[in-house]
C-alpha positions in Angstrom: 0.8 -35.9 34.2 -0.5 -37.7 37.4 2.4 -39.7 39.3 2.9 -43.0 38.5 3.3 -46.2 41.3 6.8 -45.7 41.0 7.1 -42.2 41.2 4.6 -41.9 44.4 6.5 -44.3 46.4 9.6 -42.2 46.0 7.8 -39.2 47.0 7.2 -41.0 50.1 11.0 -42.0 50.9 11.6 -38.3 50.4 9.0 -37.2 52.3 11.1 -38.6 55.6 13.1 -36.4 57.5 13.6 -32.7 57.0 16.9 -33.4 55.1 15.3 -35.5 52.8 12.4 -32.7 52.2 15.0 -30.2 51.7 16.8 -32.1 49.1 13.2 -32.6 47.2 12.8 -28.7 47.0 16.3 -28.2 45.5 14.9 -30.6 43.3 12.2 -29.2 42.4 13.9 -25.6 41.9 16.2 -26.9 39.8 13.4 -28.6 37.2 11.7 -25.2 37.3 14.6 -23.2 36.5 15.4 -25.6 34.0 12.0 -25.9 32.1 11.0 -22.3 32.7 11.8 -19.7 30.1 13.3 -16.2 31.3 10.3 -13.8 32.2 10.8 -10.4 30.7 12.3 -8.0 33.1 11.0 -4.6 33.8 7.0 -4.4 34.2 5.2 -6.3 31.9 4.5 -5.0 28.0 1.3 -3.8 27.6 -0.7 -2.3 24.3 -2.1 1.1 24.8 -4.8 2.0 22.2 -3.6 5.3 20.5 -6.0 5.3 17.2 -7.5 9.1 18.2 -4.2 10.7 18.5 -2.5 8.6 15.6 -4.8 10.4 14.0 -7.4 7.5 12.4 -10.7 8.4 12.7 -11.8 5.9 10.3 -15.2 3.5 11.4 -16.4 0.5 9.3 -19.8 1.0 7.4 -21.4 -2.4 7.0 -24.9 -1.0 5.2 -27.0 -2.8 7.3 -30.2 -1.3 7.1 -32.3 -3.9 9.1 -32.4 -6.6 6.4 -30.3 -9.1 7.9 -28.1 -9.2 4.5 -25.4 -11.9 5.4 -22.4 -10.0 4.6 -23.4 -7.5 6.8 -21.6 -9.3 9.9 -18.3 -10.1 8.3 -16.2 -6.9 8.5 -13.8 -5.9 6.6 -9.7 -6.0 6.8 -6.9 -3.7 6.5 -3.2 -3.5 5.0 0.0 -2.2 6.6 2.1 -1.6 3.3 4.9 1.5 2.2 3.4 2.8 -0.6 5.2 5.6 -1.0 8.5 3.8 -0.4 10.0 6.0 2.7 10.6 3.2 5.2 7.4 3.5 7.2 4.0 1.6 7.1 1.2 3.3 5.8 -2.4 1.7 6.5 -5.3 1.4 4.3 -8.8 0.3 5.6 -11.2 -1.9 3.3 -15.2 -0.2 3.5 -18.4 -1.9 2.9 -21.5 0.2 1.1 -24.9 1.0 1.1 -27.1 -3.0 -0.1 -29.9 -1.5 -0.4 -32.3 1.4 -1.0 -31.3 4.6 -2.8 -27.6 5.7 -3.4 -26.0 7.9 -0.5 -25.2 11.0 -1.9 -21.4 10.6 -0.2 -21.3 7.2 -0.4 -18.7 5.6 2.1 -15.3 4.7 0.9 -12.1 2.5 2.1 -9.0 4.8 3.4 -5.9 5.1 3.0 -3.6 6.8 5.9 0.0 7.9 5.2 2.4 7.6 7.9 3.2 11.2 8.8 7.1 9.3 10.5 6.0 10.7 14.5 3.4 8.1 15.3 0.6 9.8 13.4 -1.4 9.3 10.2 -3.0 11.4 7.6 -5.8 10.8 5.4 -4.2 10.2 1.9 -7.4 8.5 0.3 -8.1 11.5 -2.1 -4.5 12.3 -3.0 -3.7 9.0 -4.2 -7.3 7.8 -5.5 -7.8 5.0 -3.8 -10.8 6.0 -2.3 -12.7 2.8 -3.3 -17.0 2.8 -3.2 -17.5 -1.0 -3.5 -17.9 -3.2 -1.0 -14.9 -4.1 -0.2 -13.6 -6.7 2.6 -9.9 -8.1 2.3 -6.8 -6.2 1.1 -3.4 -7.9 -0.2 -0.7 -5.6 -1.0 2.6 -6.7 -3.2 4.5 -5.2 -6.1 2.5 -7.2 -8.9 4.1 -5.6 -11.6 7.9 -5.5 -10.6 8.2 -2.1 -11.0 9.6 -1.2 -7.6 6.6 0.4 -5.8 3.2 -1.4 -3.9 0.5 -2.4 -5.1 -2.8 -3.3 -3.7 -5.7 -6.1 -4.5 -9.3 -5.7 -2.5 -11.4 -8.8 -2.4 -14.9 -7.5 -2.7 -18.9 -8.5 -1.7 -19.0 -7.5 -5.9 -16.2 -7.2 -8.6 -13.1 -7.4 -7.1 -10.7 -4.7 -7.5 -6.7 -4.4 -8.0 -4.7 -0.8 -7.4 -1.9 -0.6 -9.2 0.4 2.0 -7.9 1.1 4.6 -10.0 4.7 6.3 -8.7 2.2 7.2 -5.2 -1.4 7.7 -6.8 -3.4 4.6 -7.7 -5.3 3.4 -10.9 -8.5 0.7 -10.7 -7.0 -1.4 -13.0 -8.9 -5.0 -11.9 -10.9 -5.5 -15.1 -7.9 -4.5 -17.4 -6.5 -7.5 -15.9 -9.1 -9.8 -15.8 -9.4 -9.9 -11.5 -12.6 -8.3 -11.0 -14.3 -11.7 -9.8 -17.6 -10.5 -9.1 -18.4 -13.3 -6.4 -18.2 -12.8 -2.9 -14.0 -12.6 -2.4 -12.8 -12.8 1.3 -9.2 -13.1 2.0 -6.6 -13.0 -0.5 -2.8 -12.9 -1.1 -0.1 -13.0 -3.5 2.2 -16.4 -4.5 4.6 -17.5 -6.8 2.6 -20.6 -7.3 4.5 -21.9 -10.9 8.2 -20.3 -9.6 8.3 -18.0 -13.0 9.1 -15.7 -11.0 6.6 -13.1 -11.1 3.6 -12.9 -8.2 0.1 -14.8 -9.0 -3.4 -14.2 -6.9 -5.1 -16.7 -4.7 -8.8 -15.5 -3.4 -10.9 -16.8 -1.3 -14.6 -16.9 -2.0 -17.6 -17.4 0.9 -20.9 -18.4 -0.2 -23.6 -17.1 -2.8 -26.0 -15.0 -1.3 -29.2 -13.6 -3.1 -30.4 -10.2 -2.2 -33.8 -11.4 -4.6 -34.5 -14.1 -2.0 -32.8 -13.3 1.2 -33.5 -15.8 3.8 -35.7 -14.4 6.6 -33.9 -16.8 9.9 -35.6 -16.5 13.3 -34.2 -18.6 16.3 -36.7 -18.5 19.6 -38.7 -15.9 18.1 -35.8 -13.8 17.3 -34.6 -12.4 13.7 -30.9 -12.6 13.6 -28.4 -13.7 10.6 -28.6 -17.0 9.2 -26.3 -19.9 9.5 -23.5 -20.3 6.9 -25.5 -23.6 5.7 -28.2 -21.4 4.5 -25.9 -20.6 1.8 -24.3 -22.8 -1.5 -20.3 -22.9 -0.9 -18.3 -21.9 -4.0 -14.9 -22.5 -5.2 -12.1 -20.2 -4.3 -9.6 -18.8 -7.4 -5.9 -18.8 -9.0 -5.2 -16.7 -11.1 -2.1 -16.6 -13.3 0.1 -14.1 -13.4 1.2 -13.8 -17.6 4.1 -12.1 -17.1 5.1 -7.9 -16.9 1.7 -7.7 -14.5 -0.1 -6.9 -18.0 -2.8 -9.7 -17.5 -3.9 -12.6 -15.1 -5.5 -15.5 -16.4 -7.9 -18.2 -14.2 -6.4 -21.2 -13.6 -8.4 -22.6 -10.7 -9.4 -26.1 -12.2 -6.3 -26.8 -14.6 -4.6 -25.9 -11.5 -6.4 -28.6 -8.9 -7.9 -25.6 -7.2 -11.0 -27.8 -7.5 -13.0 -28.3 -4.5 -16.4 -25.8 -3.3 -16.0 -24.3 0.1 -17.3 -21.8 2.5 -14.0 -19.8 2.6 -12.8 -17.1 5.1 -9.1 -17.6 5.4 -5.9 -18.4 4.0 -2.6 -18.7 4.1 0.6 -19.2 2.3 3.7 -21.9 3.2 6.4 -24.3 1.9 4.6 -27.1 4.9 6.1 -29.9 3.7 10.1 -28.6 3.0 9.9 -29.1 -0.9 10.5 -25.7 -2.3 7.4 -24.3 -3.4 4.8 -23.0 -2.0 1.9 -24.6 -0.4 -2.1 -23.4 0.9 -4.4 -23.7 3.7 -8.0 -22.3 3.6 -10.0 -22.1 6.8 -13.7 -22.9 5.6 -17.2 -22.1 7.9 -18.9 -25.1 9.1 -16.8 -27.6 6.8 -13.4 -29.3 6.3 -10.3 -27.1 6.0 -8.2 -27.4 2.6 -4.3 -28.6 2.5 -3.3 -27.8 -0.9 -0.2 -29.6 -1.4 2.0 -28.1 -4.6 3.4 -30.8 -6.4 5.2 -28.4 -9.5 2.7 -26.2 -9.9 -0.4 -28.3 -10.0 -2.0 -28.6 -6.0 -3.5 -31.6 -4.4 -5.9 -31.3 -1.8 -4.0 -33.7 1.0 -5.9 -32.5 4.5 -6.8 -35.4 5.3 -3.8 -37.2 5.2 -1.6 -34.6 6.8 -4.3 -34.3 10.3 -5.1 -30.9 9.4 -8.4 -30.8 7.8 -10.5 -31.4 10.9 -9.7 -31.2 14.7 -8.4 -33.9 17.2 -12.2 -35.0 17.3 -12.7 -35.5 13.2 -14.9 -32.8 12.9 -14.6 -29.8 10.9 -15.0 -26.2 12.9 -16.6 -23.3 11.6 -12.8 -21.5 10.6 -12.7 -17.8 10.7 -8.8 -16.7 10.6 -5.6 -18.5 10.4 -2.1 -17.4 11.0 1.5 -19.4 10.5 4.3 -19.6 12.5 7.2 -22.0 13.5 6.8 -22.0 17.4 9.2 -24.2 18.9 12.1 -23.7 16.4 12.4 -26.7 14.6 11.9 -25.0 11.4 8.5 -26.7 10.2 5.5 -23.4 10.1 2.6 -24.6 12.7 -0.8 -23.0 11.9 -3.6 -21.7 14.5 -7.1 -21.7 13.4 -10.0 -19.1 15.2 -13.2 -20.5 15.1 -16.6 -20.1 16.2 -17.7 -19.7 19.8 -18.0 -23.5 21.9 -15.4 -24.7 19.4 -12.3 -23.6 20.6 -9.6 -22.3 18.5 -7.5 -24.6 16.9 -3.2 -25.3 17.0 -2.1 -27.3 14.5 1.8 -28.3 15.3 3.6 -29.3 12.4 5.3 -32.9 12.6 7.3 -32.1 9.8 7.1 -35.4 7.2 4.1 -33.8 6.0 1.8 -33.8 9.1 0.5 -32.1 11.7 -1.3 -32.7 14.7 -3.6 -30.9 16.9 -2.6 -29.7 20.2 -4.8 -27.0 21.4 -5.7 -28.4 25.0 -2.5 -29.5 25.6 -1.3 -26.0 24.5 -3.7 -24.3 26.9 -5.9 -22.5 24.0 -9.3 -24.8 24.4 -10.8 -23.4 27.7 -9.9 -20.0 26.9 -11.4 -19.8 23.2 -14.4 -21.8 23.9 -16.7 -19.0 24.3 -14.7 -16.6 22.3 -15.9 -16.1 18.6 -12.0 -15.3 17.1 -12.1 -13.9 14.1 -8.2 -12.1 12.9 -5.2 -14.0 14.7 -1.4 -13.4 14.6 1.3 -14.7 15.6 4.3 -12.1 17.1 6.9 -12.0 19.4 5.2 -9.0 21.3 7.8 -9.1 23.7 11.0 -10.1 22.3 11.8 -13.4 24.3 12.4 -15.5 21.0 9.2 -17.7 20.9 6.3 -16.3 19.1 3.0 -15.7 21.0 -0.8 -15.2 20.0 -3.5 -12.8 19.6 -6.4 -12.9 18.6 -9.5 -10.7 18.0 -12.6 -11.7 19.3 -16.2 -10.3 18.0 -19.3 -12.4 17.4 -21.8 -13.3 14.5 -24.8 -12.6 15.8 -26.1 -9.4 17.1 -28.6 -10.5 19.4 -26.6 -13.7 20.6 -27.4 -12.3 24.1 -31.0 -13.0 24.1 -30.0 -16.5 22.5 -27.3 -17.7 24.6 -27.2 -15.4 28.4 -23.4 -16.7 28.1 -22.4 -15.2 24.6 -21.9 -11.6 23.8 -21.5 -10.2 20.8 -19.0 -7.9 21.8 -16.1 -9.4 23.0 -12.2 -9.0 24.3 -9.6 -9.8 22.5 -6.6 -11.8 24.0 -3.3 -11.9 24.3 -1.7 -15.6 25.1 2.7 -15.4 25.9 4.3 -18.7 25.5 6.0 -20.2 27.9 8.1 -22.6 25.8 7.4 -26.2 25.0 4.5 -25.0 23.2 2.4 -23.7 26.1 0.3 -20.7 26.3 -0.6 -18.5 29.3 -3.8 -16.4 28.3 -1.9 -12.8 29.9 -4.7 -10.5 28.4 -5.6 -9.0 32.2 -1.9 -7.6 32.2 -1.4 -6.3 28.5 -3.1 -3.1 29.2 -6.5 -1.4 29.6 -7.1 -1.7 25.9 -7.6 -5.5 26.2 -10.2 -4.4 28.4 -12.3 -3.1 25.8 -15.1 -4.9 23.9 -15.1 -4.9 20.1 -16.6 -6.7 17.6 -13.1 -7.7 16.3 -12.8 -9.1 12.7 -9.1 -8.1 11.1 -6.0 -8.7 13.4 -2.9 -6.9 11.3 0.4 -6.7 13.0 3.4 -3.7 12.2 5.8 -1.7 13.6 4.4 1.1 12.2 6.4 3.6 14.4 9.8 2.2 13.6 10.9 1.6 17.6 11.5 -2.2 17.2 8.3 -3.9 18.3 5.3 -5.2 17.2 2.2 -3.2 17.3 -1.6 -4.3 16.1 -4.6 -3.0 14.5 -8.0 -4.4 15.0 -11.3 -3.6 12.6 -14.5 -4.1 14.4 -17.4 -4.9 12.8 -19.7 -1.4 12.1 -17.2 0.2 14.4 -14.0 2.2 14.4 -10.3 0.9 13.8 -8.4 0.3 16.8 -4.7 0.9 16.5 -2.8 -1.1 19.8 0.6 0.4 20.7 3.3 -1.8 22.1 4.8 -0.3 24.9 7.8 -1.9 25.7 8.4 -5.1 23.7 11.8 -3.1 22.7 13.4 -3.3 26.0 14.3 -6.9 24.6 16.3 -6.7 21.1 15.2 -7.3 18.3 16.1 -7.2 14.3 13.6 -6.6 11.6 14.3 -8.2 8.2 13.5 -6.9 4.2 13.8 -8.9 1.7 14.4 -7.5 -1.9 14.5 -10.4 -4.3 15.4 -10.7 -7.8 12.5 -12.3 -9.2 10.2 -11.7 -7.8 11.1 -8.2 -6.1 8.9 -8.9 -3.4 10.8 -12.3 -2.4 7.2 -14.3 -1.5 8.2 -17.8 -0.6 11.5 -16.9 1.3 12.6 -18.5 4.6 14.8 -16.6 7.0 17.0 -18.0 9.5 18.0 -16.1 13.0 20.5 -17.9 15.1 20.8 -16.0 18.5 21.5 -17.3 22.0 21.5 -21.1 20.7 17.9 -20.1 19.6 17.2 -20.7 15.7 13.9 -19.3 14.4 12.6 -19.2 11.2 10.6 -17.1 9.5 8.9 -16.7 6.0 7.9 -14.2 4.1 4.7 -14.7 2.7 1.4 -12.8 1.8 -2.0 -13.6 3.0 -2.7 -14.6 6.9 -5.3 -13.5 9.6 -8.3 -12.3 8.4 -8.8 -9.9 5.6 -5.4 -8.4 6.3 -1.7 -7.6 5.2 1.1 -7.1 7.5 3.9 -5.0 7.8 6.2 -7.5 4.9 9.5 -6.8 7.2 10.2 -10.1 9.2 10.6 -9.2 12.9 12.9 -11.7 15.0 13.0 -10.7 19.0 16.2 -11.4 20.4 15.9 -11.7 24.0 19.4 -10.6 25.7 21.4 -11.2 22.4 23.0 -8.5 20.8 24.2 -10.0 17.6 22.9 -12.8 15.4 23.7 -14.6 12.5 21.1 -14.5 9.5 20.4 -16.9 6.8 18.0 -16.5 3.6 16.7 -19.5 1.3 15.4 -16.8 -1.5 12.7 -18.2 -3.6 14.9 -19.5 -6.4 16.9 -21.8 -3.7 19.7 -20.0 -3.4 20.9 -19.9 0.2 22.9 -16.9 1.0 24.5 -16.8 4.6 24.8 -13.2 5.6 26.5 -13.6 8.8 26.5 -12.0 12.0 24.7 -8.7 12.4 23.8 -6.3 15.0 20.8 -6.7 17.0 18.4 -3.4 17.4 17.8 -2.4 13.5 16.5 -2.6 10.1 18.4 -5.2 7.8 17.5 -4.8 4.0 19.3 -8.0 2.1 18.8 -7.9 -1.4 18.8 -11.5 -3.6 22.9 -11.7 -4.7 
């Protein structure tokens, strides 16, 4: 803020004498000390890309064979879920397939890795059949069926396809219950919309594309993808879960899931406090939806609550979105990627129903602007109790170089630390040579898949390989990491947790959906900063509030719904 009259005139009354000076820098110390949060001490955490000797040696077939088919740009997500129930995070990896032209003999298929407990994975895809050959792009895993083990749902460029898990091997099982949309599905995730307890399915759908008539789209003499206006929007779907995970029913319109979009991301959250849960969808090139769940029938309230555009009314071109309450007043703020010379986009929640957007202010304008962010989480990477920000970067348009001399389509990601009063420092240069690295990012999935009490990331790149990002170090902090087993449902979606540490309260919920095509690691991770105990509080999904207490920092809690 630039001095007022006032405040310049007492500058200059300080400014006399060398007493007077001194005084002004004690002063100034003091504010600094004050307003600045504790750096982390030790060198600084960095993320060390380990996917070769993790063992993953899996790389992302788009089938582009040089038609310019649209979904050939869009990636494809991954899942961090235990689906063999042993405590550790196993990873499975959406694949597209061939679009045209004759049938691969070995077609390519999605993956699933088991977690081998000593920071390495092995390929599990034929052992458990789950070796899908669709074109698959998003992945939402939850225990649809109650029956104690994960399950797993793939949106699709085709019929959509749902895993049921089998005591460890998987059955297809998406017709059978009536989910095998075959429209183009994009991110997806699992809610108690209706509070009946059992887990219902919200997808996202993108645009309808025709392979009969596909576009030819040349910019400056160039043939490159077409823009997302080419394409008709189409409405995104509900489905209703009819109890035992037996069958799903469509509910979309009876439900006021009414309006056509051009969807790409979503995410579940109780925004305005009421007890039920609520849900955002980034669209491409048009507004963003706020669907407010007033008893189990939504109303589209964007508008009114500032978040369907940005600070300048106009709608971005939304890729991923990720929640998170960042200044511990307990309201869930959203971040929005979007497309290159937009900026990303914060949305702080107001609480009351209303957010506002405070990217420049937040430092996240200049730094996105040329960035084309795609998957974006928030984490506590190093365990300083305030959430930071990645995001992974790739863009659209494979010959954007020859367009725009300033755009790549390979891109780094980044890495942005707050530093309190929701401000963020863009600290990418310092995380580690891996930020170093150009990708065409898409998924951003976060988990501790290695059990040592920090939080680690995977990236899918478009056409190219996984990359699995280490954290090395965020665990000199502590930490606790929360799992929630509920009663109805098991999986507790829709639950708030509390951490009190330090006089810091954060507040977490356990939800499905977020980034990009992706499913996290469900166990809640709070950083602790120099605390070494903390008190824990749950709001399960029924409304019951049960205060656990004090705990020991440095470990895995499991509470189970009293």
């Amino acid at each position: 803020m630039w001095p007022t009259a006032a405040s310049s005139r007492n500058h200059d009354r300080f400014d006399r004498g060398p007493a007077n000076a001194a005084i002004l820098i004690l002063l100034l110390l003091c504010l600094l000390a004050a307003c600045s949060p504790t750096p982390p001490s030790g060198p600084p955490v960095q993320f060390t890309e380990v996917t070769g000797e993790a063992g993953i040696d899996f790389v992302h077939y788009n089938g582009a064979q040089g038609e310019y088919y649209y979904v050939e740009t869009f990636g494809s997500g991954a899942a961090f879920f235990d689906y063999d129930g042993d405590g550790w995070q196993d990873l499975f990896l959406a694949n597209g397939s061939f679009l045209s032209g004759q049938r691969p003999a070995s077609p390519p298929t999605s993956h699933l890795y088991h977690n081998q407990r000593d920071g390495t994975f092995g390929d599990a895809t034929r052992a458990t059949a789950i070796g899908h050959q669709g074109y698959a792009m998003g992945c939402a895993a939850a225990d649809y069926d109650e029956d104690g083990d994960q399950d797993l749902f793939l949106s699709c460029f085709g019929p959509n396809a749902m895993y049921r898990n089998d005591g460890g091997r998987f059955a297809e099982v998406g017709r059978q219950l009536g989910v095998d949309d075959p429209r183009w599905g994009v991110s997806s995730g699992f809610l108690d919309y209706d509070l009946d307890g059992d887990l219902d399915l919200f997808v996202v759908n993108y645009v309808d594309p025709s392979f009969e008539q596909n576009p030819v789209c040349v910019q400056q003499g160039i043939r490159s993808y077409c823009e997302p206006t080419v394409y008709e929007p189409t409405p995104d779907l509900l489905y209703r879960n009819e109890g035992g995970g037996q069958r799903f029913s469509e509910v979309s319109q009876q439900a006021g899931i009414t309006l056509k979009g051009r969807g790409l991301g979503v995410v579940f959250f109780d925004y305005d406090l009421d007890g039920d849960t609520d849900i955002y969808v980034t669209n491409d090139g048009m507004m963003n939806f706020l669907y407010q769940n007033q008893g189990g029938h939504f109303s589209e309230k964007g508008l009114q609550a500032g978040a369907r555009f940005n600070r300048d009314g106009q709608a971005m071109a939304g890729m991923g979105v990720d929640l998170g309450d960042l200044d511990s007043d307990g309201n869930q703020d959203l971040v929005v990627a979007n497309f290159s010379r937009e900026t990303n986009t914060l949305f702080h929640n107001l609480g009351q129903g209303r957010f506002e957007d405070l990217t420049p202010r937040a430092g996240l304008a200049e730094p996105s602007y040329l960035q084309l962010g795609f998957g974006v989480c928030f984490l506590d990477y190093d365990g300083d109790m305030d959430l930071d920000l990645f995001v992974a970067n790739g863009h659209v348009t494979d010959r954007i170089a020859d367009l725009d001399p300033s755009l790549s389509y390979a891109q780094t990601n980044q890495l942005f630390r707050q530093e309190g009063d929701l401000r963020f420092t863009d600290i990418s240069a310092a995380a580690g040579a891996s930020f170093a690295v150009k990708n065409v990012g898409r998924a951003a999935v976060q988990a501790d898949y290695d059990n040592d009490g920090d939080q680690d990331l995977l990236v899918t790149t478009e056409g190219g390989p996984a990359r699995l990002l280490r954290n090395e170090g965020g665990n000199r902090a502590h930490w606790l990491s929360v799992a929630l087993v509920g009663k109805a449902p098991r999986d507790a979606l829709g639950a708030r947790v509390t951490v009190e540490a330090g006089g810091v309260r954060q507040v977490r919920e356990r939800q499905s959906g977020r980034s990009y095509l992706a499913s996290h690691d469900p166990r809640l991770h709070f950083g602790l900063g120099e605390n070494t105990r903390a008190r824990v509080e749950v709001r399960w999904p029924s409304g019951q509030v049960q205060q656990v207490g004090e705990v020991a920092a440095d470990q895995f809690l499991t509470l189970e719904e009293p």
